[in-house]
N, C-alpha and C positions, 0 to 999 in steps of 0.2 A: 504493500500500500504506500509506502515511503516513498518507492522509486516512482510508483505513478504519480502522486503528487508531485513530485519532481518534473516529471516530463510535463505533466497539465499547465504547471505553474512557468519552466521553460517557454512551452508553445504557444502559451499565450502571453509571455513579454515578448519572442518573438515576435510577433503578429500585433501587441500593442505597438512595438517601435518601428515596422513598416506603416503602417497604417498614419500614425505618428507624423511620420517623414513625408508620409504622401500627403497627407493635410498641408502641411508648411506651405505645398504647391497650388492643391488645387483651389481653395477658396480665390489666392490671387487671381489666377487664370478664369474664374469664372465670372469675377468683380470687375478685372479690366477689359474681358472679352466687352460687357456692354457697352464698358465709358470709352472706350474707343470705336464700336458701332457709331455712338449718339456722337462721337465727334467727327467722323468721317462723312456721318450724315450732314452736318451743320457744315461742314466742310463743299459735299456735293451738293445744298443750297445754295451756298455765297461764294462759291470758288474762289476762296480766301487762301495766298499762302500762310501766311497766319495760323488759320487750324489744318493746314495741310504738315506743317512742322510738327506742329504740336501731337495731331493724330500721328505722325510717324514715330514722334520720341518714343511712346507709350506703346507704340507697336512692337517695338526692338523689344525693351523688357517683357511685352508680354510673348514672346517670341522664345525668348531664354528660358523665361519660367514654367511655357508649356512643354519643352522640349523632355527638359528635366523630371518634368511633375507626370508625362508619359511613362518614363522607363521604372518608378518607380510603383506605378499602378499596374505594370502590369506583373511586377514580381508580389503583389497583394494578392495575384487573385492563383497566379499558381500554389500558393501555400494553402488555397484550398484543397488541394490536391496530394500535398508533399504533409502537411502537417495535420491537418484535419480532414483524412482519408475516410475513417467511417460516417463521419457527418455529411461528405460530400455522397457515399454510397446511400445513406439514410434521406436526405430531399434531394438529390442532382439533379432528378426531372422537376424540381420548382426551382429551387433556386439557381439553372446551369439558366432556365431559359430568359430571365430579365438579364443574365450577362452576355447572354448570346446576343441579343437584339441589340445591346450596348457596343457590342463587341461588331456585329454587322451593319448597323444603321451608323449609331451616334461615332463611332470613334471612324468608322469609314467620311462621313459626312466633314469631321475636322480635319482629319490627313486630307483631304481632296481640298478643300476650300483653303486653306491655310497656304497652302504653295502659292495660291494665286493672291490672296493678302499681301502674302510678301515679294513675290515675283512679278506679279502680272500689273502695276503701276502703269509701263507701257504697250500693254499684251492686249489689255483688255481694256472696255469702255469705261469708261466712270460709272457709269448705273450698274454694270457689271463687277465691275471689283465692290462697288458698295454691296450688293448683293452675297457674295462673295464672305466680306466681314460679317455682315450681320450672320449668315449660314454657320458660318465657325463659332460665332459666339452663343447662335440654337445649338450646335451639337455639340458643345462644349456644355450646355445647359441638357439636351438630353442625355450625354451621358453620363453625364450626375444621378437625373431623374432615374433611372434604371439600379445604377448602382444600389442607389437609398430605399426604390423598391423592395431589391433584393434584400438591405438591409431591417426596412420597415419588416418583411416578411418573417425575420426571425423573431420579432418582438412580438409581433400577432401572428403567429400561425392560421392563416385561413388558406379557401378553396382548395383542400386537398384532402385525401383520403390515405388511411393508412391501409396497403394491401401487404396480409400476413403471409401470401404466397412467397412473395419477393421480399418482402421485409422492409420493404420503402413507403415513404409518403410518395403518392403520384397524385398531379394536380386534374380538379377537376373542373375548375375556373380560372383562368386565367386572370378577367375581368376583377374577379376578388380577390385577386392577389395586389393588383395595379392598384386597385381605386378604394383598398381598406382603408378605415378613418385612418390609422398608425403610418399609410405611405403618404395618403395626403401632406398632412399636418408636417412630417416630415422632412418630405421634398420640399415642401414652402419653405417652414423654416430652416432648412438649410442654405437654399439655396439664397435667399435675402440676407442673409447673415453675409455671403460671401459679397453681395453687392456692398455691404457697409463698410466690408473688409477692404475691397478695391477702391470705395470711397475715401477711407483714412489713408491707405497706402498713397493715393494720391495727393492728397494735405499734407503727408509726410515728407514726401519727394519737394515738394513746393517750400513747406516750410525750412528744407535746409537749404534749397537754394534761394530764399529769400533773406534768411540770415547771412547770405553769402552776397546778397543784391545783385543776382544775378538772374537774366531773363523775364524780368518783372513780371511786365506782360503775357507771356508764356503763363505763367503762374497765375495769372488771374482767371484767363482761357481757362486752364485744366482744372483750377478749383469751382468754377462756375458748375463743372458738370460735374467734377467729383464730388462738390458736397450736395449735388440735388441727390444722385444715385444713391450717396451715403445717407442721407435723409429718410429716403425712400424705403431703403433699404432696413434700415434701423428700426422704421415706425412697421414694417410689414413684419421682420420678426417679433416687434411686442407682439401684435394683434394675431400670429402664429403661435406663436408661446403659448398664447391664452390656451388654444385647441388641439394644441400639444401637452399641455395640463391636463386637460379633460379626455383626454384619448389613453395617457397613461395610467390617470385614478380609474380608469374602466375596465384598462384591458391589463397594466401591472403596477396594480397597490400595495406590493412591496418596495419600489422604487420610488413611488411616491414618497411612502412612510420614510426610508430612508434619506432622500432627500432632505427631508425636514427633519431626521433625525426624532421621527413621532413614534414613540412606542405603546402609548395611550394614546387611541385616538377619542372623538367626542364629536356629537352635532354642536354648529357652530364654533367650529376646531379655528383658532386664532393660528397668524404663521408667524415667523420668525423672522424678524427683518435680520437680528444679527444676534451672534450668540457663540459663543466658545463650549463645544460638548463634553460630557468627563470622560477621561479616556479609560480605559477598560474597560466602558457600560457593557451589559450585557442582557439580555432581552430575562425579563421578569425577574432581574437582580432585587429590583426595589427602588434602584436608587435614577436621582434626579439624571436624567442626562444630559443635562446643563448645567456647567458652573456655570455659564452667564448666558442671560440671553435677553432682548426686547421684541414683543411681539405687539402683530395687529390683531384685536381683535375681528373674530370670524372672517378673514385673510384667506384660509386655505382652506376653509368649506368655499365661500366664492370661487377660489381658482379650481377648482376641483370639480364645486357638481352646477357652480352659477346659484348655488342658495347659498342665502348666512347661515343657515341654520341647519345645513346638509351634513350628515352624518361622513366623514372621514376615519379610516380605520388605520392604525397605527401596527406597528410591527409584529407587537404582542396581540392586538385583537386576529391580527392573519394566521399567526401559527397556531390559534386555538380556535378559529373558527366562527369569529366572530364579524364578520366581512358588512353588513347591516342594517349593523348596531350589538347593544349589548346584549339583548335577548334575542338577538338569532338564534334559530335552530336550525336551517335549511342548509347552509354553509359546513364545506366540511372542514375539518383541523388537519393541519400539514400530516399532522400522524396518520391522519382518518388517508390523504392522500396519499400516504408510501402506503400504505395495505392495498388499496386502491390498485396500483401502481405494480405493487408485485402481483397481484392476480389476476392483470392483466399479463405480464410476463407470462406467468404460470397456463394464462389459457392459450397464448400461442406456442409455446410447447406443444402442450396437450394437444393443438389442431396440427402444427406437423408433424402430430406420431401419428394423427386420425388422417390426415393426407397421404402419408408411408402408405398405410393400413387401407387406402381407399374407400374407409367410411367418407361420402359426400352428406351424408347427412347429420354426421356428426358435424364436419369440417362448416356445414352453412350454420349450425346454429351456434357453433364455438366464435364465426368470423362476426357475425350478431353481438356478442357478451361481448367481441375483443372491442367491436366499433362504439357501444354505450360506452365505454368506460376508457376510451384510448386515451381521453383529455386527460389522464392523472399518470398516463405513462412514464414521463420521464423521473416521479417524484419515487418510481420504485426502484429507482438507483442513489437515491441519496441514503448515509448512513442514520443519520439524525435530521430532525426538524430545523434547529440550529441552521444546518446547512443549508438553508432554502434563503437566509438574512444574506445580504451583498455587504460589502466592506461601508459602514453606515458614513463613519467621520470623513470619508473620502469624498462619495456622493454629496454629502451635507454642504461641507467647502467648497467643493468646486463648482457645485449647484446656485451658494448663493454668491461665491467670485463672476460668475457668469449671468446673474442676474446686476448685481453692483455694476460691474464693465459697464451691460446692455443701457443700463437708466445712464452711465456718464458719454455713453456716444448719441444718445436722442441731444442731450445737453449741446455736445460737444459740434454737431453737424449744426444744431442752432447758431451758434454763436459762429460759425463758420459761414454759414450764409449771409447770415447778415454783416461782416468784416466784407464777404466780396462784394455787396452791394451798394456798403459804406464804408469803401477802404480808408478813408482818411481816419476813424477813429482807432483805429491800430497804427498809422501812421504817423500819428501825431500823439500817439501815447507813450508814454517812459515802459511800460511793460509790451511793448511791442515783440522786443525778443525774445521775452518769455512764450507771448502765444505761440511761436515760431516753433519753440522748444516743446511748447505742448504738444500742436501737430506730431512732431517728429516721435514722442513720447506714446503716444494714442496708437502710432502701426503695432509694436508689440503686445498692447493692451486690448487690443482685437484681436490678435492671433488669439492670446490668449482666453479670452472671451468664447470662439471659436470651438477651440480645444478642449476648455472646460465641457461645452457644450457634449461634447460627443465623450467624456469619459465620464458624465451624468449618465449618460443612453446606455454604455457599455458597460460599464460596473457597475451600473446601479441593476442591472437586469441577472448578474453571476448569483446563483451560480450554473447558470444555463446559457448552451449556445444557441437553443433553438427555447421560447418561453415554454415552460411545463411541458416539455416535450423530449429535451434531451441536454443533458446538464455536462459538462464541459469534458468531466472526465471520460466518459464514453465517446465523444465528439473525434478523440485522437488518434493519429495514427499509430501503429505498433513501432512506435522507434525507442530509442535507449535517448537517458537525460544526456547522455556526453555530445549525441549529433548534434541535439537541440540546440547543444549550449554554444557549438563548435561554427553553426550557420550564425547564431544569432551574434556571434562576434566580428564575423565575416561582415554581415549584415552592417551592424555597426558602424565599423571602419567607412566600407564603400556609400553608406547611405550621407555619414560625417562627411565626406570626401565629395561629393555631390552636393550637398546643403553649402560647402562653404565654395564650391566651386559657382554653384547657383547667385549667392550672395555677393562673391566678388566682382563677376562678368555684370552683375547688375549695377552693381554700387562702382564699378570703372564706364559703365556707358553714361550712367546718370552722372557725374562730375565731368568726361570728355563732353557732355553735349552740352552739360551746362555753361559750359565756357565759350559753345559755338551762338550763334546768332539761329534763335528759334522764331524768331519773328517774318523771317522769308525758306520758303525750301522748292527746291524744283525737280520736277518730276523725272 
């Protein structure tokens, strides 16, 4: 049991630090793909050199940064293959086919369009090259979509069916896989995030060339449309958040609980704007799991079911089955769920000894008892109930670092619009340099924002790869902890080696061009 824990806990730092890696890249690539559509557009309006400079500076980075943020997505998705080998034999007919369509549509549709972005200036027509960017910045935006499908699909298991012949989930909706409340909600707010992301990165770039007074104008250009997208962008993940709240108290209130670090829950459940946890809590200890904390009252019944006075179920009321309220009876207890769990095991056995044996009538009415009761499957691999709790003070943290960021960038694009509107009060102010310094300050504080976001999603959901259906340690392939550990060094190195290669080539174009005259460029 030691060494599996070993390998489980390996292959998934593995797989946290690709994933990790590919984040750095993709949010940019999807932020810049628009704000340079929207200025290529404004460009083939006013046949301005002006925003023809400008749209090309932001083309070059975004050119580096997808290049990079390509090679590392596609070594994510073979480790489905290399490292979590039974999880991919257990759904591959759901989850191979949103990677397929990602893999045949959206990532075909960015290599095709992208050459001609960058190449085809005197190839092709202006309506056509604009056509052109915008198409790469949709299939930069579909293949996202896809991805997070797939992703959404592990958090809600829908339109599929478990056949005990084969031993797989096989899908029998495709439609309900795409359009579950968890992909929606999702894909929105992912991918607005990433517009807010491309909108800071762009105030960032600006703000150090404007502490540099260089390219003034340029700077104004690119913040006009950086801080609307980032605006945009900001205010479309709150109003996402909200129905990403409400999609998760429905379909996983253990995440929730964790998140708020709630072990009692309660109608009219107040949230916690801020608060330090005790560490070592441990579910029905007794003890407070706050040394400190300030809440809103009926805060997290609102976010959760849209009433104040909505009933929220906490850590302790999930593993005992109280899901509700306090006098549930209907609800079962995580215990109630490993029994559950193993006699479902127990009766596919039973139906391939009765398949061996060519009883068909035993076999249909065992496939019957296996399909009631499949939803409690994965919970007959855990040892303890215990185990069903995600890493709480993680989720908790990074849950509310990621909500903090979100309210300082609604702030923060505010006050950026209106500086480009009425640049003279930054100009004329003694803290001029500071705002400058803020910009510049704000890009990593959105990565991070970002990043919180998605290690809310992914450990707040452990300790399952697939929800109530198959929990991590079964998920793995049969390898020894030494490969694990032997890749994920490997990994390391060349992902490090690429990030700062990523970082350099960007941060030497953006200082060479700063120095050049953005104000004219010719075709």
């Amino acid at each position: 049991m030691e060494q599996l824990t070993t390998v489980v806990d390996w292959s998934r730092a593995q797989f946290a630090l690709t994933a990790i890696y590919h984040w750095l890249f993709v949010p940019l690539t999807l932020g810049l793909g628009l704000i340079i559509a929207i200025m290529e557009t404004i460009y083939y309006r006013t046949r301005s050199e002006k925003w023809l400079a400008t749209t090309k500076f932001w083309m070059t980075i975004f050119g580096v940064n997808f290049a990079i943020g390509v090679a590392t997505g596609i070594i994510l998705e073979f480790e489905f293959g290399t490292n979590w080998s039974n999880y991919s034999w257990f759904v591959g007919d759901i989850f191979g086919a949103p990677l397929a369509i990602e893999g045949i549509l959206a990532f075909f549709m960015e290599s095709t369009f992208i050459a001609v972005m960058f190449f085809g200036w005197k190839k092709v027509s202006p309506r056509f090259h604009l056509a052109s960017t915008w198409l790469t910045a949709l299939g930069a935006g579909l293949s996202a979509l896809w991805i997070l499908v797939a992703n959404a699909w592990m958090q809600y298991p829908v339109g599929c069916e478990f056949n005990p012949s084969t031993m797989r989930n096989e899908m029998t909706s495709f439609w309900q896989v795409a359009l579950s409340p968890m992909a929606v909600s999702k894909v929105l707010h992912t991918v607005t995030i990433c517009w807010a992301l491309g909108g800071a990165f762009v105030a960032g770039v600006c703000g150090w060339m404007l502490l540099r007074k260089r390219n003034v104008e340029h700077c104004r250009r690119s913040l006009k449309v950086g801080a609307w997208v980032g605006m945009a962008g900001i205010v479309l993940t709150s109003i996402t958040g909200d129905t990403s709240a409400v999609a998760v108290a429905r379909y996983q209130p253990m995440k929730l609980a964790a998140m708020e670090g709630l072990y009692d829950g309660s109608a009219g459940q107040s949230i916690v704007a801020m608060g330090i946890m005790r560490p070592g809590k441990r579910p029905a200890d007794g003890q407070d799991p706050y040394l400190f904390h300030i809440s809103i009252p009926y805060g997290l019944s609102l976010l959760a079911t849209h009433d104040p006075h909505g009933y929220v179920p906490g850590i302790n009321d999930i593993l005992t089955g109280r899901l509700n309220g306090p006098d549930d009876s209907t609800s079962l207890s995580v215990a109630g769920r490993m029994e559950r769990g193993k006699n479902v095991k127990a009766l596919i056995a039973d139906y391939h000894a009765a398949s061996r044996a060519g009883n068909k009538v035993v076999t249909d009415s065992l496939q019957a008892a296996i399909k009631d009761d499949f939803s409690h499957f994965g919970y007959g691999y855990l040892d303890t109930p215990e185990e069903a709790v995600p890493n709480v003070p993680l989720t908790f943290y990074t849950f509310h670092a990621m909500v903090t960021i979100g309210g300082w960038l609604v702030l923060f694009f505010a006050l950026a619009l209106l500086f480009v509107y009425k640049p003279a009060i930054v100009e004329r102010a003694r803290w001029q340099r500071l705002w400058y310094w803020v910009c510049i300050v704000t890009v990593p504080l959105t990565y991070l924002c970002s990043a919180c976001g998605w290690v809310v999603a992914e450990v707040g959901r452990q300790p399952w790869t697939i929800q109530d259906l198959m929990p991590n340690k079964v998920a793995i392939s049969d390898l020894t902890a030494g490969y694990v550990q032997t890749t994920f060094w490997i990994f390391a190195v060349v992902f490090t080696a690429l990030l700062v290669a990523d970082v350099s080539i960007i941060c030497r174009q953006i200082a060479k061009k700063s120095v050049t005259d953005l104000d004219h460029c010719e075709l």
